[in-house]
N, C-alpha and C positions, 0 to 999 in steps of 0.2 A: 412681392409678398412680404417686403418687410414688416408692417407689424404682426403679421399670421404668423404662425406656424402651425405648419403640419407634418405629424409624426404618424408616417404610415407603415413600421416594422412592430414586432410584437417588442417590448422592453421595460423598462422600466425606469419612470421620470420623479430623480429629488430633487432635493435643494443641495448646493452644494455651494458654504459663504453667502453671498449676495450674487447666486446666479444659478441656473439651472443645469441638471446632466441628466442628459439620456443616455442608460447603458443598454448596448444591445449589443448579443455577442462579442462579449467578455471586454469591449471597446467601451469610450466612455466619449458621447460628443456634448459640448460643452455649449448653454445656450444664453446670454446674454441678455436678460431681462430688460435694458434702458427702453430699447422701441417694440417688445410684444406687448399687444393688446387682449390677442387671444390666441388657444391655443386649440388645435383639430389633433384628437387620438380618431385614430381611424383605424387601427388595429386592437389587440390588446396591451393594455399600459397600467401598469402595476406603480401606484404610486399610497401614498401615506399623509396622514391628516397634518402632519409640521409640513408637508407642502404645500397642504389645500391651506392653510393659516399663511404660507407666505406671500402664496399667490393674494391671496384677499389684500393682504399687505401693499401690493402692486398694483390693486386693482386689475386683475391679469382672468379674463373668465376664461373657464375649459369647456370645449364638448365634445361628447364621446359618442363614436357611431357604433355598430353594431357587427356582427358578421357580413349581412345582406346591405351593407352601406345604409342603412336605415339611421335616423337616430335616436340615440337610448337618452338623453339628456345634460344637461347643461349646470355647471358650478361659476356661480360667481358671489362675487365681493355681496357683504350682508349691504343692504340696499340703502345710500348714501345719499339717494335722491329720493326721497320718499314726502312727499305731500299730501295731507290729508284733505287740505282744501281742494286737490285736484280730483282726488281722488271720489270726492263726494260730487263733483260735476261728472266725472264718466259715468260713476251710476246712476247718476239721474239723466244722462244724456241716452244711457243705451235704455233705461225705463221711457222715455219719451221721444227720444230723435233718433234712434235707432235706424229706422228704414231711410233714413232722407242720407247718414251717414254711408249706410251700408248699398245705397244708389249710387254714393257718389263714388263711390270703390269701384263695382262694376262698370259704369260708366267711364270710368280710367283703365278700367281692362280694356275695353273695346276700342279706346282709343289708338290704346300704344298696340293694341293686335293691329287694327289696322295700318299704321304707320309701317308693321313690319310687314303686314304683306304687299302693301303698298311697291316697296321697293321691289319683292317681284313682279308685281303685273305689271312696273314700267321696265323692267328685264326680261317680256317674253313670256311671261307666264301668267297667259290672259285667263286661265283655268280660275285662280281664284278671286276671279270679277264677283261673281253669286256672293261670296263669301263676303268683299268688301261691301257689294252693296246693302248685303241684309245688316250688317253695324251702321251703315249708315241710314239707311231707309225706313228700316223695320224695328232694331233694336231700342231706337230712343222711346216711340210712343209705348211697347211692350215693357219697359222698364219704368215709363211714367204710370202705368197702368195697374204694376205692381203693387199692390195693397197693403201685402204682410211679410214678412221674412222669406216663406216656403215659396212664395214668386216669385221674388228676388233671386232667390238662388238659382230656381228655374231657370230664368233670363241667363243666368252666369254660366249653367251646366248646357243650357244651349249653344253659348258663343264658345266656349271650350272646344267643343265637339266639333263646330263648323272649323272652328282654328287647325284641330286634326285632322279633319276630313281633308286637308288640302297640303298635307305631308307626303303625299301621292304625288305632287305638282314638283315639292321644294327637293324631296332626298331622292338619291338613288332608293331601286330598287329592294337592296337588301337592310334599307332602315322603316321600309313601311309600317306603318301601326295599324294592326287587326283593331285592337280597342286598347283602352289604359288601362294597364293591369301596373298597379303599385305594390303588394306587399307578399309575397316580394314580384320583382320587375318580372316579365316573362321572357322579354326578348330587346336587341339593344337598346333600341330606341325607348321602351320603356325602360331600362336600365338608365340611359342619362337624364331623363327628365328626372326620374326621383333621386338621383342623386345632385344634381344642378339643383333643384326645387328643396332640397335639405339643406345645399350647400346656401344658398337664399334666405331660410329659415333661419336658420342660425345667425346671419348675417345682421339678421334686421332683430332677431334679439339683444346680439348686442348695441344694435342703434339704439333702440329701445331702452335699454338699462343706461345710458347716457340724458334721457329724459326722466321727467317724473312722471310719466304715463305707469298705468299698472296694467302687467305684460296680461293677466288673466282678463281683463274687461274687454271684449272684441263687441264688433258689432255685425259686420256680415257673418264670419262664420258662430258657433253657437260655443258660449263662456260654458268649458268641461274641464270636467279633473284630470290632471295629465299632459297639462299641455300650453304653452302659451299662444292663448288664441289672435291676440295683440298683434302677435308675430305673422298668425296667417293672413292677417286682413291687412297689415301695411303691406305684406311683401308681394301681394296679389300683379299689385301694375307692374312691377318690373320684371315679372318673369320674364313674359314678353318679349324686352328688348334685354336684359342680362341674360338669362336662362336659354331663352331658345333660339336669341341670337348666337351664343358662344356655341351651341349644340348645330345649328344650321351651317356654321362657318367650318365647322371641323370634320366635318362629314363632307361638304359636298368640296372640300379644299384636298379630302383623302389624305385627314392627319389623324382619322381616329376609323380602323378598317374592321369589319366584322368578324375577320379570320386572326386576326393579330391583335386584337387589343379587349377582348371579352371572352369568358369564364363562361360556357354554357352548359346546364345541366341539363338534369329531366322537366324540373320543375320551373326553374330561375336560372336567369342572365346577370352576372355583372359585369363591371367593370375590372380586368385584372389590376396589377400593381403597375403595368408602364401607363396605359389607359388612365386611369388615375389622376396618374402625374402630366400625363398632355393633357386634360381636362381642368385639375386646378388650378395649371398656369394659366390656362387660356380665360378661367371665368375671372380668377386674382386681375388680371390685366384689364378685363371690362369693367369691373366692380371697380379698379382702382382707377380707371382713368378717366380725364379731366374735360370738361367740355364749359364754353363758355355759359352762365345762366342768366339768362332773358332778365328775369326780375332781380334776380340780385346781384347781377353786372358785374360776376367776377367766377372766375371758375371754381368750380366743386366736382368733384368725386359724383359717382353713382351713388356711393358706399356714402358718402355727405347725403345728398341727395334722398335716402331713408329716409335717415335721423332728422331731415328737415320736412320730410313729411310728417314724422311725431311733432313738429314745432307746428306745423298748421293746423294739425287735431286739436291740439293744447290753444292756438289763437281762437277756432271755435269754441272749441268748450267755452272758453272765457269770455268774448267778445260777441259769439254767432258770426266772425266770420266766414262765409260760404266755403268747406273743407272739399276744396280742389285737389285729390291726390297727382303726384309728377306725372307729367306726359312729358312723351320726346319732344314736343312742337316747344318744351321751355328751354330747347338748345337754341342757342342764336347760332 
């Protein structure tokens, strides 16, 4: 996790010289600026505008989550990569290439789902054959046939659903998904998806602000106030294999238990405070680690791996190179 940090105590984070202090409980822990890139409040954190100014300074973005692990939003450095010439190609890419973009997103979902359930059905879990085969038999010509955005999505909100339908196959018992309840989660399994799926979010905004893409221009899901939609449409393929991989391994390994590592209420599930912390390390370790890559014959990060998907939007826009989002098959 070295260039992350996460501060999951209630406290309050200054500047302190040319370096950071989080005081909690009348203690002061002291945080050394050279390698953070970002920073996770995931509690509450009391801080002040000569921070938010040093931070910018460091190029250091913050994001803050919520009660419900939800996220409330995101501070960073005023925008250092900013191009207008680029920016005048996304709007004219989402006014005219939109759907051929927003294909090529799902069509990278369905890939890497199947890649991951792959690996169960040659483990014994012949259950979700249906499921591999409708992405491979069904889903291509259903997706070529899409017309306009609201079928697009269609296709996306179906392969979702077939992908959960066979949560029945992968988890125990006590992580089954009745359906996706997100805001807030209802029960565990919905509890780490949206928090994995935030923890994602985040991720790939700051891939994102490393580029000159503009976070609001999306193309699958729909440019709204409030939100970097930029952020939902890159980080879509790797749920997949980040998100629900680091969620499948820890559950069915009995590192993250129903009875010991979740807050249940009436209404909503979270994650408690050890929960958490077996959670961030495990997704920190997937996001940060290295696999060889096919085409650029040297290894990268998952977390590279984003940011290098904003370079292939950016060679289309510019070029019309064909904007292949990451699949796992680019591991060598």
């Amino acid at each position: 996790m070295g260039s992350t940090k996460y501060i999951t105590s209630i406290g309050e984070l200054k500047r302190k010289d040319d370096s950071l202090c989080f005081r909690k409980n009348q203690k002061n822990i002291y945080l050394p600026v050279e390698n953070i890139k970002e920073i996770y409040c995931l509690n509450e954190v009391s801080l002040n505008t000569k921070l938010l100014d040093f931070l910018s300074s460091k190029n250091i973005i913050i994001h803050f989550f919520n009660y419900y692990q939800g996220y409330s939003g995101t501070f960073y450095p005023k925008d250092k990569y900013i191009n207008g010439k680029l920016l005048i190609r996304q709007v004219n890419a989402f006014n005219e290439n939109r759907e051929i973009i927003a294909k090529a997103i799902v069509n990278g979902i369905g890939k890497n789902i199947y890649e991951v359930l792959y690996h169960y059905y040659k483990h014994e879990k012949k259950e979700v054959k249906e499921t591999l085969d409708w992405i491979k038999k069904e889903m291509p010509s259903y997706l070529k046939n899409a017309d306009n955005i609201k079928k697009i999505l269609s296709v996306e909100g179906e392969l979702w659903q077939r992908f959960y339908s066979t949560f029945k196959y992968i988890l125990p018992e006590d992580f089954i998904m009745n359906k996706r309840v997100k805001r807030p989660p209802d029960n565990p399994i919905n509890a780490l998806i949206s928090f994995g799926n935030t923890l994602l979010y985040t991720k790939t905004i700051s891939a994102i602000y490393q580029t000159h893409l503009d976070q609001t221009i999306s193309f699958l899901h729909e440019p709204t106030e409030q939100r970097f939609s930029l952020s939902l449409d890159l980080s879509e393929v790797f749920k997949p294999i980040i998100v629900f991989k680091t969620i499948f391994e820890l559950v069915n390994n009995h590192k993250l238990k129903v009875d010991k590592h979740f807050d249940k209420k009436t209404n909503y599930c979270l994650l408690n405070d050890l929960g958490k912390q077996i959670f961030i390390e495990a997704f920190e370790t997937r996001i940060e680690s290295k696999f060889q890559h096919s085409k650029l014959k040297r290894k990268i990060s998952y977390k590279t791996a984003i940011k290098y998907d904003g370079y292939k939007l950016i060679k289309y826009l510019y070029e019309g190179k064909e904007f292949k989002p990451f699949s796992i098959k680019e591991k060598e």
